[in-house]
N, C-alpha and C positions, 0 to 999 in steps of 0.2 A: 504494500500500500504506500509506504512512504515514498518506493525508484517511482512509481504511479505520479506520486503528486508533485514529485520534483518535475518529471517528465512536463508536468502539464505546465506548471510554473515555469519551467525554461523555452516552452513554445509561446506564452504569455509576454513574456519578455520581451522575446523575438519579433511577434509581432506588434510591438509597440516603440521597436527601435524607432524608425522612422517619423512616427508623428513627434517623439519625445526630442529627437535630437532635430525637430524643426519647432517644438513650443521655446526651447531652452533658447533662441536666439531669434523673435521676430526680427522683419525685415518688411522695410513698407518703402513704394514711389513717392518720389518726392521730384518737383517741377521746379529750376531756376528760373528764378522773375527776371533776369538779365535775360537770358538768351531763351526760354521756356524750353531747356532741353529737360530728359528725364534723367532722374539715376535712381541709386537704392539706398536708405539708411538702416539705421537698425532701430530698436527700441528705447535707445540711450540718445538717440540724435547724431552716432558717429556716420558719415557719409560710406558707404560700404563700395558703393560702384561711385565714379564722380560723374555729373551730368553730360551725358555723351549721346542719347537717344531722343531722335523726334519723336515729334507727341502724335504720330498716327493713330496711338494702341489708347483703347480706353482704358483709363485706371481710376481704383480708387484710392487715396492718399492714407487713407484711416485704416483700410481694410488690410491686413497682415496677406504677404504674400506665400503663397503655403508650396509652390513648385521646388523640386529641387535643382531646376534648372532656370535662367533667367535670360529673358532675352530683350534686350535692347537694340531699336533699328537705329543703331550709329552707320552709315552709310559706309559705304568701302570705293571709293572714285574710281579704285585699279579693276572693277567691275565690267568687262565689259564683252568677257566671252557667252556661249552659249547660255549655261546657267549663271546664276544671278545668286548674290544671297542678300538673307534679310537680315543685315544688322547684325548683331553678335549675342554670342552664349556663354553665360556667366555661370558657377558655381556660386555659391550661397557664402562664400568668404570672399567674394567679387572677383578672382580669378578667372579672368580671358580662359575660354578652353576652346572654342571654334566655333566659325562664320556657319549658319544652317543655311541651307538650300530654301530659294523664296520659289511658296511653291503652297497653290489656292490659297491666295492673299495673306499668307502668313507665311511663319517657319517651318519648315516640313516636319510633320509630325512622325512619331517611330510607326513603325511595323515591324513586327512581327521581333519588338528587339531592339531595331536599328532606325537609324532616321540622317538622313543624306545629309552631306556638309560641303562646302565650297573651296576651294584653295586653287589659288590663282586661275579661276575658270576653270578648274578639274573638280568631277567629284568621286566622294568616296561617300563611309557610312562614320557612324559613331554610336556607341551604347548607351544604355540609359544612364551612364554615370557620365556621359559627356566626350570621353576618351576617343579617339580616334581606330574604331577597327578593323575596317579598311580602308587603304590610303587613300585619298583622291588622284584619281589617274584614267578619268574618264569623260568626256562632253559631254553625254548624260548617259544617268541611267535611271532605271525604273525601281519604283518600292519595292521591296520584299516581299514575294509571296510561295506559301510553301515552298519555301524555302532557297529560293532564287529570283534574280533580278535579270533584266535586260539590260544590257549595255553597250553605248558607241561610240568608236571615235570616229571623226570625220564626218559628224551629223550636228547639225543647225536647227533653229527655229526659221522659218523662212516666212517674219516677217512684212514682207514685201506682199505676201498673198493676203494674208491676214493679221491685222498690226497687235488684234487684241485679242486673236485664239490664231496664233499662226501653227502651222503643220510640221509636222518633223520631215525636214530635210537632208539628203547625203550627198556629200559629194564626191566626185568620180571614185576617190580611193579609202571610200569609209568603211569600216568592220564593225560588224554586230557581231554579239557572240551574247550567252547567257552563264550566270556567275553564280558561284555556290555562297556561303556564309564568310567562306575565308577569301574572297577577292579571287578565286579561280575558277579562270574561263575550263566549261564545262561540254564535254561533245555530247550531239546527242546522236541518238542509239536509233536504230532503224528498225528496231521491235522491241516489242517491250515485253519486260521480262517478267515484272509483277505487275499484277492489278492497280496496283497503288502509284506505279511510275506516271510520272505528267507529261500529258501531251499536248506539243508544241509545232506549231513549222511542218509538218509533218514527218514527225521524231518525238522520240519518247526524252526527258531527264529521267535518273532514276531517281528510284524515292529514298529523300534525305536524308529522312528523320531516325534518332537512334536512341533509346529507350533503358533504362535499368530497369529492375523488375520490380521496383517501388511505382516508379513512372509508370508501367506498363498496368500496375493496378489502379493509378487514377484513372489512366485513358479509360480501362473495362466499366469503368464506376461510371462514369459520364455518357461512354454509348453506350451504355445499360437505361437511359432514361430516356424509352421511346419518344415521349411528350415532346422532345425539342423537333424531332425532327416532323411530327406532326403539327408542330407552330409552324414551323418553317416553309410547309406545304399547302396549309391551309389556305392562301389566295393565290395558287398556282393555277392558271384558266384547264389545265390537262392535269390526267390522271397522273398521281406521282408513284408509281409500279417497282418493286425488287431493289435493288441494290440504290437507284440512282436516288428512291424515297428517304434514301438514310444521311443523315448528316455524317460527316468522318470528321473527330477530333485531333490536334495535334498539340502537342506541347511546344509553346513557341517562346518560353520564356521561364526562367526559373527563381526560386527567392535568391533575392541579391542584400547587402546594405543597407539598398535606398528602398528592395521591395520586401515583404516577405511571402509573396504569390510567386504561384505558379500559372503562369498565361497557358490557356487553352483554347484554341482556334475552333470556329468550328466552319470546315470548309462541304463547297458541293461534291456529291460525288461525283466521280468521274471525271468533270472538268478541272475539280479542285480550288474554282474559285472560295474567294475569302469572303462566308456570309459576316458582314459585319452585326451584326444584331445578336450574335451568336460569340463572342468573347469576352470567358470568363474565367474572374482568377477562382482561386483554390488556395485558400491558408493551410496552414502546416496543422492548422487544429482541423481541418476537414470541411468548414465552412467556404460555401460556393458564393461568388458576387460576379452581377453580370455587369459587364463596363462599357462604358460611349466609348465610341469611337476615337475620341482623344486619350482616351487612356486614363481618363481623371475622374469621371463622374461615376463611383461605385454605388451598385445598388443590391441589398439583400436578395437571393437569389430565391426566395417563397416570394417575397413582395413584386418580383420581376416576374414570377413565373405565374400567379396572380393575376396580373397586369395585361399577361401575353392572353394568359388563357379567355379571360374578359372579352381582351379585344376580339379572339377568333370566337367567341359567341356572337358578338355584334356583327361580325362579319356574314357569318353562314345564316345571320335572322335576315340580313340583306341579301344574300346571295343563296336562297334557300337550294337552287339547284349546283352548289359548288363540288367540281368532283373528289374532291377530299373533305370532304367534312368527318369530322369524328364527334363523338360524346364528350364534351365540354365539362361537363357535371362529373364525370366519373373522375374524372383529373382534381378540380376543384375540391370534392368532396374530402380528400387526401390534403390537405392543405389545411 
């Protein structure tokens, strides 16, 4: 009983590193009336970042900022390859760690992990601790998904067509290729070998993903709960039949530091894309939360799962002839 409640005590802990080592040191925006640039102070009044960011970004001056990341759009002039960045990325002791990728009118946010960064019109990725993890040494490339990106040199935005959604352009001597986790260009396969390999170009990637047998008992835990992949299907206009009806989960993220979750994807089958409405962490005590898109808005995963099921009532009372309807109530009831 006592290794029990030590056990429980030290996962307790764990997860309360994070909020504890960001109460222990507020940090709020603050505006210079000279120049109206932004920066950071602390809760004592010491200036943390010094004002170096336009005031594009709404803030509030009162409101404690809770990210462990910070970013200020201080402009970069030597900007002026393909990609673009917004401004710069601050650690919470105001240390410079690297320019993010401008990218839908903000900083590019992670996936899957990673979130693109800038340097001298090359990009690479960086982790959620800000770190650089792969270099920049690309003219673009695409977010993470199961577990690789698209990447090109020798490819432009071509402007000229389109000044405010222009097209990806190449020129005569440009290379695509597709990247694994560690910045290595990847071939693909002209059959495929598992089920699970992603198909691309018309070529398979193999499949990534690699598991210890703790991890391998989350994944069973989580596609053991039909219910998601019947949210998932419920306003699909065609029938959702055998394998393709099931959601597949991945682990795309593990406790760190700054997390004490484990990110779990949950992508389509077959195609593999990334349902977003579908990524949830998992705390070390077994407690599930399902998260926005940004990575920041957690929500109890009964209260989410509540929510979901609600809504697919209100759906199938609209849509009485939908070809996946299920029993709403039987789910609910369990709750």
């Amino acid at each position: 009983m006592k290794n029990r409640l030590f056990g429980f005590v030290v996962l307790m802990i764990v997860g309360l590193l994070p909020s504890q080592s960001r109460a222990q040191g507020r940090l709020y925006y603050f505006m210079d009336p000279k120049d109206s640039l932004i920066g950071v102070k602390d809760d004592k009044g010491r200036v943390i970042i010094p004002p170096k960011g336009a005031p594009i970004m709404y803030f509030e001056p009162g409101v404690p900022i809770t990210d462990s990341l910070i970013n200020l759009f201080d402009m970069d002039e030597t900007d002026t390859g393909t990609a673009l960045s917004f401004g710069s990325m601050y650690n919470r002791k105001g240390q410079f760690l690297y320019r993010p990728l401008a990218y839908d009118n903000g900083p590019d946010y992670f996936e899957e992990g990673l979130a693109r960064c800038v340097q001298k019109g090359k990009v690479g990725f960086v982790n959620e601790q800000g770190k650089v993890a792969i270099r920049p040494q690309w003219d673009w490339v695409s977010p993470f998904n199961y577990g690789y990106a698209f990447a090109c040199n020798g490819c432009y935005w071509d402007r000229n067509k389109d000044a405010e959604h222009p097209p990806m352009a190449y020129k005569e001597n440009a290379k695509t290729f597709y990247i694994n986790r560690e910045g290595k260009s990847v071939q693909l396969m002209k059959q495929r070998k598992t089920e699970k390999d992603l198909p691309v170009d018309g070529g398979y990637l193999p499949y990534p993903f690699k598991y210890t047998a703790v991890e391998r008992k989350i994944l069973d835990e989580i596609e053991a709960m039909e219910v998601l992949s019947k949210i998932r299907n419920a306003n699909i206009a065609t029938k959702a039949e055998g394998k393709d009806a099931l959601l597949q989960f991945e682990i795309v993220g593990r406790p760190s530091a700054l997390s004490p979750y484990y990110k779990i994807q949950g992508y389509s089958n077959g195609s593999f894309d990334k349902e977003d409405p579908f990524l949830f962490y998992r705390a070390l005590t077994g407690d599930y939360f399902q998260v926005g898109w940004d990575g920041k808005d957690k929500t109890p995963f009964a209260q989410w799962l509540k929510e979901a099921l609600e809504s697919c009532a209100q759906y199938f009372r609209e849509h009485p002839d939908a070809p996946n309807k299920f029993d709403v109530n039987r789910y609910l009831e369990r709750l």
